[in-house]
C-alpha positions in Angstrom: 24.9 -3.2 7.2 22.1 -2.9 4.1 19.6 -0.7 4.4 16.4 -0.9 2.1 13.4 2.0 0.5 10.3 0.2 1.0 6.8 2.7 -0.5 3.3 2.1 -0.9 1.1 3.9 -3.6 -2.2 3.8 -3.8 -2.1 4.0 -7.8 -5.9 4.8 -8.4 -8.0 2.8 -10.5 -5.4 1.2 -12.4 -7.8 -1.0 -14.9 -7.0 -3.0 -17.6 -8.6 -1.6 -21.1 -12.1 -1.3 -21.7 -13.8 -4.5 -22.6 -10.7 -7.1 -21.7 -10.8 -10.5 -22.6 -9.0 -10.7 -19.4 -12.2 -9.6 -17.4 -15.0 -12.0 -16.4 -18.0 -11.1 -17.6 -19.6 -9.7 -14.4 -16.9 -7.5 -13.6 -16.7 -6.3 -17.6 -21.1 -5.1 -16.9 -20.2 -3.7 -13.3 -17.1 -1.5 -14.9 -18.8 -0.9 -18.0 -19.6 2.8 -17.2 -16.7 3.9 -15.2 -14.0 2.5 -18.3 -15.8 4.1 -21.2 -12.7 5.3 -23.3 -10.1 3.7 -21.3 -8.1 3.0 -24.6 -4.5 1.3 -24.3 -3.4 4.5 -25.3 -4.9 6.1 -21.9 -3.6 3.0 -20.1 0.1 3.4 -21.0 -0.5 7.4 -20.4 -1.2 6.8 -16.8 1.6 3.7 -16.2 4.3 6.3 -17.6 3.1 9.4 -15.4 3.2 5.9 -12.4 6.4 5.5 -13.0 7.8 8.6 -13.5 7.4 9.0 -9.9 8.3 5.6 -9.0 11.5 5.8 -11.2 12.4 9.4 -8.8 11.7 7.4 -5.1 15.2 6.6 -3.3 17.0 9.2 -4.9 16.6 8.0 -8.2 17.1 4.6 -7.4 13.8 3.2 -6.9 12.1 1.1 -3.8 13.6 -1.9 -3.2 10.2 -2.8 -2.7 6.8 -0.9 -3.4 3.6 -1.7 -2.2 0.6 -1.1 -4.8 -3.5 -1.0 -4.5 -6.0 -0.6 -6.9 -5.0 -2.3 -9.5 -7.0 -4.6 -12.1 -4.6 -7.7 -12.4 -1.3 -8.5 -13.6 -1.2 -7.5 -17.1 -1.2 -4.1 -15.7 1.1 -4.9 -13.1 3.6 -6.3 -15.7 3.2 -2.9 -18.1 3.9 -0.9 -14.9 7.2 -3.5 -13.7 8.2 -2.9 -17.5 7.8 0.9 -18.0 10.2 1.1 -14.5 13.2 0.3 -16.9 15.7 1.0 -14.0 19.2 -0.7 -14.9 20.0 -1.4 -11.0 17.0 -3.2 -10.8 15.5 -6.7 -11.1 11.6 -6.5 -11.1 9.6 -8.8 -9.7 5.9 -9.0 -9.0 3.9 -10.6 -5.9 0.6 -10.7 -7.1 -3.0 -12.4 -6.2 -6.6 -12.2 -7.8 -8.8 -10.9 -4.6 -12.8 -10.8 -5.4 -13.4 -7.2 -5.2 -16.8 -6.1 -6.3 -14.6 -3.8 -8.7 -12.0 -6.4 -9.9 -9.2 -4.4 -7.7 -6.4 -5.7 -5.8 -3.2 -5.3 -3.9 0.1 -6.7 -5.0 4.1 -5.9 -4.4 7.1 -5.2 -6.9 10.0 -5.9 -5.6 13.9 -6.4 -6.7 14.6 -10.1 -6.5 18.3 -9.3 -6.1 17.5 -8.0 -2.9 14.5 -9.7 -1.5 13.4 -13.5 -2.3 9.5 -14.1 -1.6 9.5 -17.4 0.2 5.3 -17.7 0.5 2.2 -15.6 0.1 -1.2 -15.5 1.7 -4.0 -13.8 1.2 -6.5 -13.1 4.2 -9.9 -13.1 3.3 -12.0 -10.1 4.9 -15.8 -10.8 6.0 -18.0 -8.2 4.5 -21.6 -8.1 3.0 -20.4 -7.6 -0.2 -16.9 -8.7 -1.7 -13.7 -6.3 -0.8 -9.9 -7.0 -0.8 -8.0 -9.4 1.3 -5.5 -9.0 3.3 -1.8 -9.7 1.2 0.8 -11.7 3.1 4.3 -11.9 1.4 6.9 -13.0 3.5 10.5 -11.9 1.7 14.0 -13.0 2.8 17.1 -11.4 2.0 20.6 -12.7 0.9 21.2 -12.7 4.2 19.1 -15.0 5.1 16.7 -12.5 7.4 12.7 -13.1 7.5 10.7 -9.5 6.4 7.1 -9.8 6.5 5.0 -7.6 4.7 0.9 -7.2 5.1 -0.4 -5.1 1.8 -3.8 -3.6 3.0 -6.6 -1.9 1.3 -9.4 -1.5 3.5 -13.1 -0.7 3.1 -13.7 2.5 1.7 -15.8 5.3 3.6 -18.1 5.4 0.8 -21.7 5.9 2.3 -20.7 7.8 5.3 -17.6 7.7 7.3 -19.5 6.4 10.9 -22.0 3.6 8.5 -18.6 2.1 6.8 -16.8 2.0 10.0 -17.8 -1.8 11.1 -16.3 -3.1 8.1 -12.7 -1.1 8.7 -12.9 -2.6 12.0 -13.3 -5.9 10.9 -10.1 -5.6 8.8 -8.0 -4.1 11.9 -9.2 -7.5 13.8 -8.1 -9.8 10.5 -4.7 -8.2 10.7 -4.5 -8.4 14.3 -5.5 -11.6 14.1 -2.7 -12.4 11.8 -0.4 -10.5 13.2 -0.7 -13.0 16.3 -0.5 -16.1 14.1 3.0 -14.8 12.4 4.4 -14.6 15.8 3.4 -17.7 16.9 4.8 -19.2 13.5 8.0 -17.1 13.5 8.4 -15.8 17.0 7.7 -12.9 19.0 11.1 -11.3 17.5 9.8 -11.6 13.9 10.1 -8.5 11.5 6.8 -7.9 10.2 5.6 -4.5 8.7 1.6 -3.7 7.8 1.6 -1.1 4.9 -1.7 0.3 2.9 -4.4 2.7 2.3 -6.5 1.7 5.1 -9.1 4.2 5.0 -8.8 4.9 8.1 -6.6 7.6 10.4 -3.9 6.9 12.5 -6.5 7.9 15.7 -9.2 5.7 14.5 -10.6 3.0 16.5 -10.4 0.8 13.6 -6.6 0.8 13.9 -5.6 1.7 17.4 -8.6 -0.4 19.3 -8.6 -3.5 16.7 -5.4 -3.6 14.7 -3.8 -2.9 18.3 -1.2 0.0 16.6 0.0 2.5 18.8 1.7 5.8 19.2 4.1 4.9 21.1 7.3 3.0 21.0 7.1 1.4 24.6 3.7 0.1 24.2 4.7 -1.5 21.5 8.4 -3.1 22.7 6.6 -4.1 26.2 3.0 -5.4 25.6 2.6 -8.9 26.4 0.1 -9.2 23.2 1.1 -8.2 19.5 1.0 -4.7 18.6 1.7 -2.4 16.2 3.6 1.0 16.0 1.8 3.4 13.8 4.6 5.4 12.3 2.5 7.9 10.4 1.3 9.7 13.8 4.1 12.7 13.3 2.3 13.7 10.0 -0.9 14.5 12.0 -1.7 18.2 12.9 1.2 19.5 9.9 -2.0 19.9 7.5 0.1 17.2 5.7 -2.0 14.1 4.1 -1.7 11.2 1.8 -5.3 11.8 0.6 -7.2 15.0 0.9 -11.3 15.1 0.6 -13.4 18.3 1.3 -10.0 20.4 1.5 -8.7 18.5 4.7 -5.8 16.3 4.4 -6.2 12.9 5.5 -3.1 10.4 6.7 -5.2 7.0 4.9 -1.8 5.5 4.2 0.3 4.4 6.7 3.2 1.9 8.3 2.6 -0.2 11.1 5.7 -1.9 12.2 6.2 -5.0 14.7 8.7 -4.8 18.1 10.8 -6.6 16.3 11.5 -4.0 13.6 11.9 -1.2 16.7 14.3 -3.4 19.0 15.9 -4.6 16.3 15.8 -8.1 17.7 14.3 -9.4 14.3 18.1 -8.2 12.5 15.6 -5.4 11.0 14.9 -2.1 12.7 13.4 1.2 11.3 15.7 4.1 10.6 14.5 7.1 12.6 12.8 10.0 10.5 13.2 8.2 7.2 9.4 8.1 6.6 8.0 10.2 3.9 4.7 11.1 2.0 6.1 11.8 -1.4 5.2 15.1 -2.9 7.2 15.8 -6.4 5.8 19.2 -7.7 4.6 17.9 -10.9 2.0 15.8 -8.4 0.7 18.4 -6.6 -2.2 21.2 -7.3 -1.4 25.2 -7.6 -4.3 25.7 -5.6 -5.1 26.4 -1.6 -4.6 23.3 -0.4 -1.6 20.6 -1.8 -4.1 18.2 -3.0 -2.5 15.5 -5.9 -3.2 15.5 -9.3 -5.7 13.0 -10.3 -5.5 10.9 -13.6 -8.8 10.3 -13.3 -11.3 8.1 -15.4 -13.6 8.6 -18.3 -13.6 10.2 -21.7 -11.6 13.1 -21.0 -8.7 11.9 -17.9 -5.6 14.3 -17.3 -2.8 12.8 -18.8 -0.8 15.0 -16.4 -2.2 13.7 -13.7 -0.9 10.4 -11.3 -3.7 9.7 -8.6 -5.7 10.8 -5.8 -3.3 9.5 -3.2 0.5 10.5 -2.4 3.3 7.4 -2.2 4.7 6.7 1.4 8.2 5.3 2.1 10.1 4.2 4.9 13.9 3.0 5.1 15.0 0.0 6.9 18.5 -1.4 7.7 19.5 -4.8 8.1 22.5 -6.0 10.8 
């Protein structure tokens, strides 16, 4: 029986260098401002504080697979894969260009030892203005076994938690939407796990009324329509988050796993307990509250810091 780390990290604003010839020329005016002084030099500061912490997830061993958002494009995405350096390991990189307004996107590194990706889709959002898709990879293993992931980065709350909402809803319906669809292509049975900043709480309509994720384990196993189990719901009340604001903790990242990763039917299932919000020491403040250490942008960033979010992982083992 194998059993695999799989983490998501919201990496914060992980841009290419200040006027890139990799950069259209719209996005180089609209990020004009917030890269001034983003030098290679700053760049390759924040990968190595990145991977640091990556390098330290699975006891040393690093994720089989880790889920990333907020970053520029693959260059970056290749420095990071590179500066990972782990001998057991086998980098790869899932990677599309989405048409956020800022240039951001979501993506997956994974060990191709372990995991082959078979296809990839990427799920366009409707919104007024352009945001991330939805990232589709679906992975098999030696063994032959169908895992399908869902990378999510949803609307921010920028402009008011309650005015932003519509547009988190209408990512929960996308996903549910394609949740459905990967059923119907794969069967009920199929192994398919939603991971991501989505902006949102576990409690939010967003995710329990429109991505139809639940908290608990037999709504999920007998409901006659695709749902979700949110596996983050334990975190809530511990003053624990993945993203603090105002001194509150927030859980914004989260796992949302399909019956067939909790009955096991899918050859997958979820080992019990084994999710995490990572918190090394070097990532978190001395203060009051255990907020992370940001990186941060502009002339002066902390090259101690990492980002304004804390890593998640979760183990899964394979019959």
């Amino acid at each position: 029986m194998n059993s695999y780390y799989l983490s998501f990290w919201n990496v914060e604003n992980l841009f290419d260098i200040a006027d890139s010839p990799r950069r259209s020329g719209k996005l180089q005016r609209t990020l004009r401002g917030e890269l001034t002084g983003w030098t290679l030099d700053v760049l390759n500061s924040k990968i190595n504080q990145l991977s640091s912490i990556i390098r330290q997830m699975n006891g040393g061993l690093g994720p089989d697979i880790l889920g990333v958002c907020e970053v520029e494009n693959e260059f970056v995405l290749k420095l990071l894969l590179d500066s990972l350096d782990l001998s057991n390991r086998n980098y790869s990189i899932a990677h599309h260009d989405m048409s956020d307004n800022r240039g951001i996107d979501v993506a997956f590194i994974y060990d191709r030892k372990v995991f082959e990706a078979e296809e990839q889709f990427s799920h366009y959002i409707i919104k007024r203005s352009a945001t991330r898709d939805l990232f589709q990879v679906n992975f098999k293993t030696q063994s032959g076994n169908r895992l399908v992931l869902v990378g999510n980065h949803w609307p921010a709350r920028a402009g008011g938690q309650l005015e932003s909402e519509p547009y988190r809803i209408i990512a929960g319906e996308t996903l549910a939407y394609f949740h459905q669809r990967i059923q119907e292509v794969y069967g009920k049975d199929v192994a398919v796990l939603a991971m991501g900043d989505f902006n949102d709480e576990p409690f939010n309509r967003s995710l329990i009324k429109h991505a139809l994720s639940e908290k608990i384990r037999q709504k999920v196993t007998k409901a006659r329509t695709p749902r979700f189990m949110n596996l983050m719901w334990p975190f809530l009340g511990q003053g624990i988050g993945t993203h603090y604001f105002n001194n509150r903790s927030n859980v914004l990242d989260q796992f949302l796993v399909s019956k067939g990763l909790l009955t096991g039917n899918s050859n997958f299932t979820v080992i019990p307990n084994s999710v995490e919000i990572i918190r090394l020491p070097e990532m978190v403040n001395n203060g009051s509250y255990p907020t992370p250490i940001r990186f941060d942008r502009g002339s002066s960033p902390n090259l101690n810091g990492f980002s304004d979010h804390y890593p998640i992982g979760v183990k899964i083992k394979e019959k």
